[in-house]
Structure formats: C-alpha cells, structure tokens
C-alpha positions in Angstrom: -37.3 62.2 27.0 -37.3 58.3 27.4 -40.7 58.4 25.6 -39.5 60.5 22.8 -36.4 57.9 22.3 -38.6 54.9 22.3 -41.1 56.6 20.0 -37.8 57.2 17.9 -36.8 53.9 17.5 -39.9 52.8 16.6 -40.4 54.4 13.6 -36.7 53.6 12.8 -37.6 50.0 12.9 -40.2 50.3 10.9 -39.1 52.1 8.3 -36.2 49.6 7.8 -39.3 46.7 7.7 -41.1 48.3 5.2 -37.9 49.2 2.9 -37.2 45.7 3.6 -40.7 44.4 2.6 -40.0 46.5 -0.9 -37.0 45.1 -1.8 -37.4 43.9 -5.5 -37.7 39.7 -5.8 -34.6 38.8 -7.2 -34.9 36.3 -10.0 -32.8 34.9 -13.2 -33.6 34.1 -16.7 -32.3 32.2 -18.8 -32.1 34.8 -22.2 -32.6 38.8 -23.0 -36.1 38.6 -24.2 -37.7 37.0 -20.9 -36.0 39.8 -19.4 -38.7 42.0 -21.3 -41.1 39.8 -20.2 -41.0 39.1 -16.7 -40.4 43.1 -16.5 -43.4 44.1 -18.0 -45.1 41.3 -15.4 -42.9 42.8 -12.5 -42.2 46.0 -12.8 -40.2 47.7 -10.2 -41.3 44.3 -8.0 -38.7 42.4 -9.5 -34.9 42.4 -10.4 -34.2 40.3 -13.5 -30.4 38.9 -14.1 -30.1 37.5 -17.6 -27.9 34.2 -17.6 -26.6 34.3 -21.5 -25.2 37.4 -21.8 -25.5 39.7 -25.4 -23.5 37.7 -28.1 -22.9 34.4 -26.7 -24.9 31.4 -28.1 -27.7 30.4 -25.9 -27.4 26.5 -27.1 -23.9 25.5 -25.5 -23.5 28.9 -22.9 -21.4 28.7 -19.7 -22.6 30.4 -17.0 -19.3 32.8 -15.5 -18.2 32.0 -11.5 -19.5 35.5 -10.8 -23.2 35.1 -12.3 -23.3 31.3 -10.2 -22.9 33.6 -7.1 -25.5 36.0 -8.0 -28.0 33.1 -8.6 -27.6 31.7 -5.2 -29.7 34.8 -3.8 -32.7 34.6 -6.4 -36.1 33.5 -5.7 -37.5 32.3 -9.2 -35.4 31.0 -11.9 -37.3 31.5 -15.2 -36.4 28.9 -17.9 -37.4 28.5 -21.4 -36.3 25.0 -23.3 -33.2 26.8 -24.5 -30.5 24.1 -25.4 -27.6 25.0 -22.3 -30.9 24.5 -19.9 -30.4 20.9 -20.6 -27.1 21.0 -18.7 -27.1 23.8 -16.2 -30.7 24.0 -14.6 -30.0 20.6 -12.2 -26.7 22.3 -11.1 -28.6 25.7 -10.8 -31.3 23.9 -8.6 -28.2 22.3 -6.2 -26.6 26.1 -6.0 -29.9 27.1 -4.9 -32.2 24.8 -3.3 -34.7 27.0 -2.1 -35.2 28.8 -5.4 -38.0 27.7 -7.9 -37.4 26.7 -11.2 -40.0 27.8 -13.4 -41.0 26.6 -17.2 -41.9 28.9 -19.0 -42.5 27.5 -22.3 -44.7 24.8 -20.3 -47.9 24.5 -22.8 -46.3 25.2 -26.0 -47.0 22.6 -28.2 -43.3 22.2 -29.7 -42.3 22.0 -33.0 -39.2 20.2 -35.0 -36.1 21.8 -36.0 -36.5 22.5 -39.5 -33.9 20.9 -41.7 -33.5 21.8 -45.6 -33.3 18.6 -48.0 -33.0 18.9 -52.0 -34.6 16.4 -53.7 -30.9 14.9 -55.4 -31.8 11.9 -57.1 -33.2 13.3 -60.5 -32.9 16.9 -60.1 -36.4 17.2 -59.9 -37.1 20.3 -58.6 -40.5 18.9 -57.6 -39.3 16.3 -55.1 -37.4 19.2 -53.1 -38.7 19.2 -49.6 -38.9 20.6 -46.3 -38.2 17.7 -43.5 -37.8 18.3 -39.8 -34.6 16.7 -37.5 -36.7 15.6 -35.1 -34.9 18.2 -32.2 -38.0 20.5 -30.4 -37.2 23.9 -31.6 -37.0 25.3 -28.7 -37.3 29.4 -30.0 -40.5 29.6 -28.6 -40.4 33.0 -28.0 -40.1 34.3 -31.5 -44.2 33.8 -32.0 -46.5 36.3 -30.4 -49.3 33.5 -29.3 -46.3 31.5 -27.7 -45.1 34.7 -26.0 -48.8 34.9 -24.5 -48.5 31.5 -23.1 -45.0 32.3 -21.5 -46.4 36.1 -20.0 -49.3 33.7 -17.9 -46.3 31.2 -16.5 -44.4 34.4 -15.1 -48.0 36.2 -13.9 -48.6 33.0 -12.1 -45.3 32.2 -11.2 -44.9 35.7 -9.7 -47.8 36.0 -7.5 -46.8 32.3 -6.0 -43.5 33.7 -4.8 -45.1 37.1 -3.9 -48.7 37.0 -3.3 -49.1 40.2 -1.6 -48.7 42.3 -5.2 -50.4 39.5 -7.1 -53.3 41.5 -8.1 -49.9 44.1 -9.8 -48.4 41.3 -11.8 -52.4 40.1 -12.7 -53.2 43.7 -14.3 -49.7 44.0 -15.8 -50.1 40.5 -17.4 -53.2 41.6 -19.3 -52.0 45.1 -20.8 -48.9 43.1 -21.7 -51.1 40.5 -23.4 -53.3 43.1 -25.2 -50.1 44.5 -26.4 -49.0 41.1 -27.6 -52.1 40.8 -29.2 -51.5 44.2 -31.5 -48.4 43.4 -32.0 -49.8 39.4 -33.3 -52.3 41.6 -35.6 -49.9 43.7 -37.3 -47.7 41.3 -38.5 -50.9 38.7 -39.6 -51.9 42.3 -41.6 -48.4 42.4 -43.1 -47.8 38.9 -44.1 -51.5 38.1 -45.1 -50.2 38.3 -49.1 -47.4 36.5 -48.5 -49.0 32.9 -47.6 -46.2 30.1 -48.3 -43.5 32.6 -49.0 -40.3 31.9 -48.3 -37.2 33.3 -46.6 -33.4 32.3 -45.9 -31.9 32.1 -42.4 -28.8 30.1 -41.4 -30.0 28.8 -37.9 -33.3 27.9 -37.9 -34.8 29.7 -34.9 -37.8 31.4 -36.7 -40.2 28.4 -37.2 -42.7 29.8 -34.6 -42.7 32.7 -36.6 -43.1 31.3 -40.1 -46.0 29.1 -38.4 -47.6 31.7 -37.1 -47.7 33.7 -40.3 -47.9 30.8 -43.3 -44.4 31.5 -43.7 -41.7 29.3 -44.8 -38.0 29.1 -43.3 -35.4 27.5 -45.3 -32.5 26.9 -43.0 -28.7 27.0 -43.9 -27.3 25.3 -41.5 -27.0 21.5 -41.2 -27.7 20.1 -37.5 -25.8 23.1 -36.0 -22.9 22.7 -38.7 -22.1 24.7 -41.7 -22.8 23.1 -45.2 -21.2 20.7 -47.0 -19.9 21.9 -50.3 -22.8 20.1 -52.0 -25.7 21.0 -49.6 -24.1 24.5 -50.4 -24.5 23.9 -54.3 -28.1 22.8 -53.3 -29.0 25.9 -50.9 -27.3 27.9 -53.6 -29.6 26.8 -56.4 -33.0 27.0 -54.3 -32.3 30.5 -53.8 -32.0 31.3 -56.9 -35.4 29.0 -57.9 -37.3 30.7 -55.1 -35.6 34.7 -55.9 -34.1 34.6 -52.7 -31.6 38.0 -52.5 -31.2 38.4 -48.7 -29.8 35.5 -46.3 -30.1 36.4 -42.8 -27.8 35.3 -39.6 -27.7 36.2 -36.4 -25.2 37.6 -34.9 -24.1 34.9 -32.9 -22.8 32.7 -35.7 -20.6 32.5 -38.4 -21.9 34.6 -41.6 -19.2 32.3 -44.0 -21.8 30.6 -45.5 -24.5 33.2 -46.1 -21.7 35.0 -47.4 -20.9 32.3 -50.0 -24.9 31.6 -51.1 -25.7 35.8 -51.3 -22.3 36.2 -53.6 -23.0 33.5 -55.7 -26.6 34.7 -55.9 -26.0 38.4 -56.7 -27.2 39.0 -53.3 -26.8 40.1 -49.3 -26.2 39.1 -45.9 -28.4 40.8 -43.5 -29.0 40.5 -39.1 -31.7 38.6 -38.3 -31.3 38.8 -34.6 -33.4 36.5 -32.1 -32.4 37.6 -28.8 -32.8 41.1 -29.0 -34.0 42.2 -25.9 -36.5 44.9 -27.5 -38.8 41.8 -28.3 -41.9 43.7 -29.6 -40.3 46.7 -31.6 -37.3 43.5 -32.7 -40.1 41.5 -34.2 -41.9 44.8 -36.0 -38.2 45.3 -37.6 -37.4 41.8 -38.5 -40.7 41.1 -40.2 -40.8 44.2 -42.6 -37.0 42.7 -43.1 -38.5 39.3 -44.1 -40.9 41.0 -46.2 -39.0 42.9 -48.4 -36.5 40.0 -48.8 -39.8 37.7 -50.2 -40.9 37.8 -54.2 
C-alpha cells in the first residue's frame, strides 16, 4: 500500500513538472501587428500581451498601472522603433530586470519621415517637391521585406529564451517567411503599372510601403500637426493636379483635414489603417484601396 502511495505521488509530481515545463513564455509587444508576428513564430509556445491597445496612438501611448504589472512577469519584451519606445522601454527594463528587450526592427535600414513641400515662390508647379524631416520613420512593419527582417529577430530571439522548441519557432519562421514572400509578390503584381503613382494619407506611416512598390506618399500632416490654412491651399491644389479623389487616415487621428482637402476636391475620406492586427489580409485590403484611389 505504501508502494502504491509513493508510486502515486510520483506521477503527481511529474505531471505538475511537465504542465509546468509547457507553460506558454510570456512576452510583450509593443503594437497589434507584432502580435501576428511573434504568434505565427510561437504558436501555442508563447503568450503575447500587446502594450498600445486598439485605437490609441502608438507615438505618445501610456502604458495603464494594470498592463506595468503584467509586464513584470514576461520574459521577452519585443520592441519595434515605435515613437512611445523612446520613453517607456528604460522604465520597462527597471520594472523587469530580468526580462530581455529585444529590437526588432534591428537591420532595417531606416528611412525619413516624409514631409510634403509646394514649390511657393513662382507657382511653378515644376519646383513642387517631396523632402524628408529628417525623423526615422519608424513604420517599419508596413513593408513585406522589412516584415521578413523582423520574423528572423523573434525566431532568434525565441529560441534564446527557449531553446528546447527552437527547432518549432525555426520551421515556423520559414512558412511565415514563404508566406511573406506571396504576400510581397502579389502586391509587386498589383502595383507593377502604377510606378511613381501617387496617393494621399494624413500621417505618413506608409513610406515602407510606397518604397517597396515605386509608390509615392504625399502626407497631410505637418511634423505631427494639422495644416496651416496655406499648406491646406497647397495640399488642396496638388490633389487636384495629381487626380487625387480619396485621402486616407487612420483611425487614430483627426479626419478634419482630409475632410476639408476631399470636399473641396469633390472627393472622400477613406480608413487607411496601420495597426490592424490582420497584417497580411490588412495589407491585401489597403493596397487594392490605394489602387483604385491612383489615376
């Protein structure tokens, strides 16, 4: 009977070890679409907590006392160059000592905020011109190749932190990248008549993009601040030189003035949303949207 008990307890014991051993590595991100990622990586091996929640701008975002809690148990702490990183990620790394702070957008070769100028001085329609603000765009993960970069970070990142299922997150990383790669053919296919053409946005988050595809973005915005009434006039009149229709926003900002450029222009304010956290089937939607708003 003693023999029976002890056999017993054994396989209690290790039953609770290997439930224990299973348990999912907890780790944070910083927005919805790495949650995607590092769940595609993952699978069932990880549990992903998303730090900007659905609607709140991921430049200047707060992290809430009850999300600060839930950090100090993860393991891995996936960043991405998003502007509220800037701020929060030493404080994240004092929360949570022990918990690795990973990059990564580390080997992305940044780009420059785009920033719209009209060429004023004569009206010459000729001497309007793209420039750049000089600020790292930091939307990285709005451009397939970049997203490819980002899915080897978390592979890598994962099976340091759990090496035991590293050859899991190694085969999930490659059907995620052929994936990527499918997805990075279908929109080359779809854009590959529409070299240099041009579409309106008011935050300029989809230069990735427009790189990738010999696009153009022509942002609204001015530095993060809506227009001037003569930048307005300006945006206003390039539209209607380039048949722009559609100016798109996402949903985290003001639409007032899209709103004011699409009704002076006979045309419409549409979503162009960044963050949705159905990355793939979000970029499929939002380029056929981009297409049909070019000429």
């Amino acid at each position: 009977m003693k023999l029976l008990f002890v056999n017993l307890c054994l396989c209690v014991l290790l039953q609770v070890g290997e439930t224990s051993s299973a348990e999912p590595l907890p780790v944070f991100v910083s927005i919805l679409p790495q949650k995607t990622f590092v769940e595609r990586i993952g699978g069932a091996l990880v549990d992903v907590s998303v730090m900007v929640q659905p609607g709140a701008n991921p430049h200047n975002y707060e992290p809430r006392p009850g999300q600060m809690k839930a950090l100090s148990k993860a393991k891995v702490y996936f960043a991405v160059g998003i502007g509220f990183e800037d701020v929060w990620l030493n404080r994240f790394a004092s929360a949570n000592p022990a918990m690795k702070i990973v990059h990564t957008e580390q080997g992305i070769k940044k780009i420059p905020m785009a920033a719209h100028h009209h060429g004023e001085e004569r009206g010459d329609k000729s001497s309007r011109k793209h420039e750049q603000d000089g600020t790292p765009d930091p939307h990285v993960w709005l451009s397939p190749p970049n997203v490819k970069i980002i899915a080897k970070n978390i592979a890598d990142s994962l099976s340091q932190a759990d090496p035991e299922h590293r050859a899991d997150y190694e085969m999930n990383l490659k059907k995620f990248q052929s994936e990527i790669d499918e997805l990075d053919a279908y929109l080359r296919s779809i854009f590959a008549d529409k070299k240099g053409s041009k579409f309106m946005v008011f935050h300029p988050a989809w230069g990735y993009f427009a790189d990738a595809y010999g696009l153009e973005q022509i942002p609204v915005e001015i530095e993060g601040k809506e227009p001037k009434p003569a930048k307005l006039k300006e945006l206003i009149e390039h539209a209607r030189e380039d048949g722009i229709k559609i100016i798109f926003v996402q949903p985290q900002f003001s639409t007032k003035s899209a709103e004011a450029i699409a009704k002076a222009i006979g045309g419409e304010v549409a979503v162009a949303d960044d963050l949705h956290q159905d990355w793939a089937n979000n970029l499929r939607a939002q380029a056929e949207k981009f297409r049909k708003a070019m000429r």
